[in-house]
Each structure stands twice: as structure tokens, then as C-alpha cells.
PyMOL Python script that loads the backbone (N, CA, C, O; Angstrom):
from pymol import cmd

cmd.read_pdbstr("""\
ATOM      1  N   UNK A   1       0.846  -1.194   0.000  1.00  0.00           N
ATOM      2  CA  UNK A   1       0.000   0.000   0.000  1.00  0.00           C
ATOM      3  C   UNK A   1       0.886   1.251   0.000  1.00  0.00           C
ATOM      4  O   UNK A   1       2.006   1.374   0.495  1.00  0.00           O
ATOM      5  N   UNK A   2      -0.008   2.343  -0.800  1.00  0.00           N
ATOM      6  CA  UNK A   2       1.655   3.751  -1.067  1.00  0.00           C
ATOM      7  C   UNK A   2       0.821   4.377  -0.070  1.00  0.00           C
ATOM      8  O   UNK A   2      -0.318   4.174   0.351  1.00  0.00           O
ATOM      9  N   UNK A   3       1.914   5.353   0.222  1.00  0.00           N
ATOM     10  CA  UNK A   3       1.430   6.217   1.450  1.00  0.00           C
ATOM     11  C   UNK A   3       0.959   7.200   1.177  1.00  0.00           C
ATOM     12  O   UNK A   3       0.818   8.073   2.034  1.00  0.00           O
ATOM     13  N   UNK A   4       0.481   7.408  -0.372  1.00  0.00           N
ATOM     14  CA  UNK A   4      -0.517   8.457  -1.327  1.00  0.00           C
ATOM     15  C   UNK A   4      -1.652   7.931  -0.805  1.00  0.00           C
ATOM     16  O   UNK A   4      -2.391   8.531  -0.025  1.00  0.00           O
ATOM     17  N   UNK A   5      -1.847   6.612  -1.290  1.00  0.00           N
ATOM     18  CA  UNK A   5      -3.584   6.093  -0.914  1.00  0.00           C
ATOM     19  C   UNK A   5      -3.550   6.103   0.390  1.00  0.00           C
ATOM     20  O   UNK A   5      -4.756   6.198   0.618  1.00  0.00           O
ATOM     21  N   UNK A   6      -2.748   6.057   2.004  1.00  0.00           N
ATOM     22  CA  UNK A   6      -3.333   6.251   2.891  1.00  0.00           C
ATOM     23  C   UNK A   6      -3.145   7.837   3.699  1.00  0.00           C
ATOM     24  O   UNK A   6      -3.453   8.174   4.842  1.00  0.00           O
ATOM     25  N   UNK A   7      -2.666   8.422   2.852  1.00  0.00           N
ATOM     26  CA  UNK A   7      -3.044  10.098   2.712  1.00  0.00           C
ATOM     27  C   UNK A   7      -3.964  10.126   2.378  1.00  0.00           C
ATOM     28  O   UNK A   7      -4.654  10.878   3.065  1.00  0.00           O
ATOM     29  N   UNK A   8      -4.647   9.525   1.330  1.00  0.00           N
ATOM     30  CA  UNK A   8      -6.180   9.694   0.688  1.00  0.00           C
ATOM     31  C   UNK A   8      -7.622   9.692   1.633  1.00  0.00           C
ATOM     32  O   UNK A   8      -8.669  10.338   1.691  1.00  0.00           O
ATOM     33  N   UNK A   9      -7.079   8.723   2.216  1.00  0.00           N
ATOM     34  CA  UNK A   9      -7.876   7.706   2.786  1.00  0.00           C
ATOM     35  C   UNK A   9      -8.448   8.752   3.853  1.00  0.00           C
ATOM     36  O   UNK A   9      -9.624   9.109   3.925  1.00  0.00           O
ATOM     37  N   UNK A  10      -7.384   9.180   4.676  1.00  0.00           N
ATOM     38  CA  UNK A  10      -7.291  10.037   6.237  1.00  0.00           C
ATOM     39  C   UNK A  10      -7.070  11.495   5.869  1.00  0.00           C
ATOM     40  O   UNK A  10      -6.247  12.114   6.543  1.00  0.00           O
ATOM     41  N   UNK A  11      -7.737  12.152   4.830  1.00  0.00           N
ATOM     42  CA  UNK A  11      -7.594  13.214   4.250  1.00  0.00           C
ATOM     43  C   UNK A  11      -9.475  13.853   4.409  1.00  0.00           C
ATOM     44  O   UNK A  11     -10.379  13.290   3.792  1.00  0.00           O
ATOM     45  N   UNK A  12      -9.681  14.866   5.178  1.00  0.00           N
ATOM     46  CA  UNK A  12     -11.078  15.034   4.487  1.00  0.00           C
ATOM     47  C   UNK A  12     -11.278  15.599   3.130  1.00  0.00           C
ATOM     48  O   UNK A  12     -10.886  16.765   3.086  1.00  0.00           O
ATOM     49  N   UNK A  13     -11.724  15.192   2.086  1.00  0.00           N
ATOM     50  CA  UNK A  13     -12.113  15.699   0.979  1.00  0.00           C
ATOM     51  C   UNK A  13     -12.326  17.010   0.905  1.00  0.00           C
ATOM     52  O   UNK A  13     -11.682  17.742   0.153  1.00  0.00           O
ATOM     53  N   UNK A  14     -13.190  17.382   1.632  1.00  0.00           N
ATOM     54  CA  UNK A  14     -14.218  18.839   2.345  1.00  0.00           C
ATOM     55  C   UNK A  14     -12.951  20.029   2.125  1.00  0.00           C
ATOM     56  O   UNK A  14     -12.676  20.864   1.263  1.00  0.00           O
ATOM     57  N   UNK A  15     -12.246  19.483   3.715  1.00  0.00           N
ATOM     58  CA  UNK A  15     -11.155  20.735   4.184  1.00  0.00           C
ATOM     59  C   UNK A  15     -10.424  20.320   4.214  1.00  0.00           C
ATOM     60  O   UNK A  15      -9.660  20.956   4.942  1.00  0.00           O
ATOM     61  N   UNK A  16      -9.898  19.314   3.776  1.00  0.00           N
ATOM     62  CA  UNK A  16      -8.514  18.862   3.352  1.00  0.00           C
ATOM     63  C   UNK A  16      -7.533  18.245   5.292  1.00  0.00           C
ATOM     64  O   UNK A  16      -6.330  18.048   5.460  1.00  0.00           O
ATOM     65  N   UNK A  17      -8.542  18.140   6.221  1.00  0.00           N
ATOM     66  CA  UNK A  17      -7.856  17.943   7.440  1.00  0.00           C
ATOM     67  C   UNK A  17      -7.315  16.201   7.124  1.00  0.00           C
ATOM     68  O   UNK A  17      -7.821  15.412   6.327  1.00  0.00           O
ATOM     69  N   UNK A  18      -6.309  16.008   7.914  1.00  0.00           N
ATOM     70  CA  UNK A  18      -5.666  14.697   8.253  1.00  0.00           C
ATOM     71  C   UNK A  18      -5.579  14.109   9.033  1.00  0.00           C
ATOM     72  O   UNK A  18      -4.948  14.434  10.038  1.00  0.00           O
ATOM     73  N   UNK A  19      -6.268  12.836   8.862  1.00  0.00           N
ATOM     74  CA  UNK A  19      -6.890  12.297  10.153  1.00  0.00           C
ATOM     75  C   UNK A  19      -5.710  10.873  10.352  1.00  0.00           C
ATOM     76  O   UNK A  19      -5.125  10.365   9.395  1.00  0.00           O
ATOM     77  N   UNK A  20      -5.594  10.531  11.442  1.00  0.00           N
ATOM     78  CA  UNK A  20      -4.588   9.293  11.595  1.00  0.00           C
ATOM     79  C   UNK A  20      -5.331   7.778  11.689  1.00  0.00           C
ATOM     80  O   UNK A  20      -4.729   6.732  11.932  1.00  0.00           O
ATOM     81  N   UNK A  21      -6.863   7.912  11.425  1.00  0.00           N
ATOM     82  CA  UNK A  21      -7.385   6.451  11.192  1.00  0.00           C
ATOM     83  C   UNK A  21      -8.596   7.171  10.650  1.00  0.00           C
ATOM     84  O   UNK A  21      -9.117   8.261  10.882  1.00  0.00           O
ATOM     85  N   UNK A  22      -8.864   6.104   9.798  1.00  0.00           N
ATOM     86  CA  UNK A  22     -10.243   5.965   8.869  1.00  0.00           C
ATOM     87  C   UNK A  22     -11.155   6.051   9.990  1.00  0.00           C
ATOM     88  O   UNK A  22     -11.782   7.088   9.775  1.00  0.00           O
ATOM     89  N   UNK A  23     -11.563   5.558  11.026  1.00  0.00           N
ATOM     90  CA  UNK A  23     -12.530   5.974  12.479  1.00  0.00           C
ATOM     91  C   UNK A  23     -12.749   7.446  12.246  1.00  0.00           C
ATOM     92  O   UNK A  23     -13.704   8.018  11.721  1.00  0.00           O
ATOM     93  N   UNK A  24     -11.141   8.132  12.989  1.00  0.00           N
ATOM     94  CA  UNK A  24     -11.381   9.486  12.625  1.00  0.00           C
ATOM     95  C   UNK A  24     -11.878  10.114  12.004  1.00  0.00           C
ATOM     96  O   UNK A  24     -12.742  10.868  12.450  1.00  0.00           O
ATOM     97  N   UNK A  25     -11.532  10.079  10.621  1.00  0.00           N
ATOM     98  CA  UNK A  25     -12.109  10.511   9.165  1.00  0.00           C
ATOM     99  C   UNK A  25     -13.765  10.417   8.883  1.00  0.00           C
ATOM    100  O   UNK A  25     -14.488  11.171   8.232  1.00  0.00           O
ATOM    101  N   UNK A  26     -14.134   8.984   9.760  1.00  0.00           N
ATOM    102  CA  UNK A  26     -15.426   8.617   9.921  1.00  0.00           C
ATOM    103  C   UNK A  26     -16.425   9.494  10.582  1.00  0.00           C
ATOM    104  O   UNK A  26     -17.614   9.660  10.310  1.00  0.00           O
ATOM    105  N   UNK A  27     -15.521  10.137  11.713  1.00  0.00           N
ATOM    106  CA  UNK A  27     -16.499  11.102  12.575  1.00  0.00           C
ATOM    107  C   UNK A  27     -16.605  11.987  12.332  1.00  0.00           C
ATOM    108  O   UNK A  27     -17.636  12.631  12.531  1.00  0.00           O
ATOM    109  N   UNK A  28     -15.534  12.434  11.764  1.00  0.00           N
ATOM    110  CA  UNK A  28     -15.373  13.816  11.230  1.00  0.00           C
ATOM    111  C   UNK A  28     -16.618  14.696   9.750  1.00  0.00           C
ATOM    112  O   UNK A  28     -17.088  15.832   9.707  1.00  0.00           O
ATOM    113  N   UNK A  29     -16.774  13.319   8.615  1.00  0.00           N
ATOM    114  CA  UNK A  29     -17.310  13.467   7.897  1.00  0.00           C
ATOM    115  C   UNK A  29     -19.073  13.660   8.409  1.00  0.00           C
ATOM    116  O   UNK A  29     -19.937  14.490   8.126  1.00  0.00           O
ATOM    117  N   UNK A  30     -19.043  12.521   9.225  1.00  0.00           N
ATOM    118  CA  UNK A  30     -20.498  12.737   9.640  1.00  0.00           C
ATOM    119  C   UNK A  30     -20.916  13.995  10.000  1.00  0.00           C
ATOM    120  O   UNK A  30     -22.031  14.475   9.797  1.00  0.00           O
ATOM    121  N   UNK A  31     -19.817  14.598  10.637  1.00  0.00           N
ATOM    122  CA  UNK A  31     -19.875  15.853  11.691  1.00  0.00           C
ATOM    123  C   UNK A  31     -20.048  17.349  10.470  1.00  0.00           C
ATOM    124  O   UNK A  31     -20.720  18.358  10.681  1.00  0.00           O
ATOM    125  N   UNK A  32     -19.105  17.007   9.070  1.00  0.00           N
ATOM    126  CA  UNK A  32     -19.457  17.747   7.929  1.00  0.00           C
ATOM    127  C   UNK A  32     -20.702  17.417   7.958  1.00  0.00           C
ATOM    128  O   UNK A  32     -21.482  18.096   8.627  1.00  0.00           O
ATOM    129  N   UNK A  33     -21.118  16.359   7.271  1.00  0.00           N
ATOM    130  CA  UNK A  33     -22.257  16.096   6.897  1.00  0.00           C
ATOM    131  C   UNK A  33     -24.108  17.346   7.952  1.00  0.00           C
ATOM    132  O   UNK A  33     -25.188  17.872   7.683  1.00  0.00           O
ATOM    133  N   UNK A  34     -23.539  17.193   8.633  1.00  0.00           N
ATOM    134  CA  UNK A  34     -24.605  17.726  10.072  1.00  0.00           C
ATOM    135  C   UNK A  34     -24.315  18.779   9.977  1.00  0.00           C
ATOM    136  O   UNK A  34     -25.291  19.525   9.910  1.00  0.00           O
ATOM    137  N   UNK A  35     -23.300  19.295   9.930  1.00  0.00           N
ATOM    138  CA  UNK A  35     -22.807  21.276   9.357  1.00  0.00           C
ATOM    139  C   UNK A  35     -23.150  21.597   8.338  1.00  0.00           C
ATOM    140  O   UNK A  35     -23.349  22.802   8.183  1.00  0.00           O
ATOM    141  N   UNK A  36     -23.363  20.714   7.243  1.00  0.00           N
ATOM    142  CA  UNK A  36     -23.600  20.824   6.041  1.00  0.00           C
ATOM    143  C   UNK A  36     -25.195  21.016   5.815  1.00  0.00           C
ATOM    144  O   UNK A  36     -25.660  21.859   5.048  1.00  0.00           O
ATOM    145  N   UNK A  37     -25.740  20.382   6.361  1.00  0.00           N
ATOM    146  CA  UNK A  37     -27.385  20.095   6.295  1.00  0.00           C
ATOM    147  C   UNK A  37     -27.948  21.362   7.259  1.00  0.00           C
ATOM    148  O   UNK A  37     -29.101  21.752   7.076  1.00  0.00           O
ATOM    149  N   UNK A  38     -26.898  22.142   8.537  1.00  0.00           N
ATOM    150  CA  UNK A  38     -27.527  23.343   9.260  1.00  0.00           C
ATOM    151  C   UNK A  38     -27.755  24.159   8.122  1.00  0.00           C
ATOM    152  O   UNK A  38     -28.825  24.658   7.772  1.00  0.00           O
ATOM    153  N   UNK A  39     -26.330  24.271   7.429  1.00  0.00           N
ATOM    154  CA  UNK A  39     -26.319  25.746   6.569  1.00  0.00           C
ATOM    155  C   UNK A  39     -27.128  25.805   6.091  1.00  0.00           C
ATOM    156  O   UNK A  39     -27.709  26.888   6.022  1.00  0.00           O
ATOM    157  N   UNK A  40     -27.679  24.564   5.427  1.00  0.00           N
ATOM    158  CA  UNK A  40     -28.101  24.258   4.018  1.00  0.00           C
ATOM    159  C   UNK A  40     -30.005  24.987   4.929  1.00  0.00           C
ATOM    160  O   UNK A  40     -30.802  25.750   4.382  1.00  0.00           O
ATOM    161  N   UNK A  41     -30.064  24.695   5.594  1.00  0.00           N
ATOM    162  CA  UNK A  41     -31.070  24.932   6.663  1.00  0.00           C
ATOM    163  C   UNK A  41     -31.261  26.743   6.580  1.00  0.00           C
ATOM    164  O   UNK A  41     -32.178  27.407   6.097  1.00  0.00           O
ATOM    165  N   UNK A  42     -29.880  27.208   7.322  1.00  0.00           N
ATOM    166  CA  UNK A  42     -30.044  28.373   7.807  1.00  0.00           C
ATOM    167  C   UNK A  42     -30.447  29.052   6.359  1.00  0.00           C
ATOM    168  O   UNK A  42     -31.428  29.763   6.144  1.00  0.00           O
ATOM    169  N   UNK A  43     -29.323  28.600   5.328  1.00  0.00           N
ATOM    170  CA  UNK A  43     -29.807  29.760   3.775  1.00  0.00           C
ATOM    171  C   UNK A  43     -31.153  29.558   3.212  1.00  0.00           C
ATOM    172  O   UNK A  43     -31.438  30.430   2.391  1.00  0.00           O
ATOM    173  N   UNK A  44     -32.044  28.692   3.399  1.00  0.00           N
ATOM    174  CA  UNK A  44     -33.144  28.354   3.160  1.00  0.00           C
ATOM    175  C   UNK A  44     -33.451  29.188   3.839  1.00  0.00           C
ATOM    176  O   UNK A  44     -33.348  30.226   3.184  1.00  0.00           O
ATOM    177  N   UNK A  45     -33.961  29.498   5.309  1.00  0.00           N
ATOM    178  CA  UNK A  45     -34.634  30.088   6.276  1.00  0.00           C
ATOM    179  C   UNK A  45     -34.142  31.701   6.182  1.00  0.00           C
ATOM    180  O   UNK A  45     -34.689  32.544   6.893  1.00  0.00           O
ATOM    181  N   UNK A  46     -33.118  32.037   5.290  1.00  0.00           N
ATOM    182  CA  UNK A  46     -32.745  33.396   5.541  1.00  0.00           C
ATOM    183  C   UNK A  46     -33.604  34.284   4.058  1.00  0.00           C
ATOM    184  O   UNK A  46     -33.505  35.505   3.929  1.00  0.00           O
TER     185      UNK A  46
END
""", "prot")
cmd.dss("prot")
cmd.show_as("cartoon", "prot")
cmd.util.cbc("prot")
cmd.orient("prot")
């Protein structure tokens, strides 16, 4: 395995943060995901 694909892996897509296990990366995204769906909320409501 190259250490490109597990940069990839533990990288958020989003903001580019670096996470040291796929877990991490796991919580993190969800946690986009739920920030993502407020905004998406608040600009609707504004």
C-alpha cells in the first residue's frame, strides 16, 4: 500500500484535514455532513 492512498484515505475531501485512522475521518465526515445540512437549513430560512 503507497502512502498516497493512505493520505487519501485520512484526508477530508471537504477541508482537506488529516486524520490518523479511517474511524477518525469517519467522525469527522459525519460531523461535515450535520454542518452541512444546518447551513443548508439556515440559507433556506434566511
Amino acid at each position: 500500500m503507497s502512502s498516497d492512498a493512505a493520505a487519501d484515505v485520512t484526508s477530508c475531501p471537504q477541508c482537506g484535514m488529516v486524520f490518523d485512522s479511517v474511524e477518525s475521518l469517519r467522525e469527522h465526515l459525519k460531523k461535515e455532513e450535520e454542518q452541512a445540512v444546518l447551513h443548508t437549513n439556515e440559507d433556506a430560512a434566511a
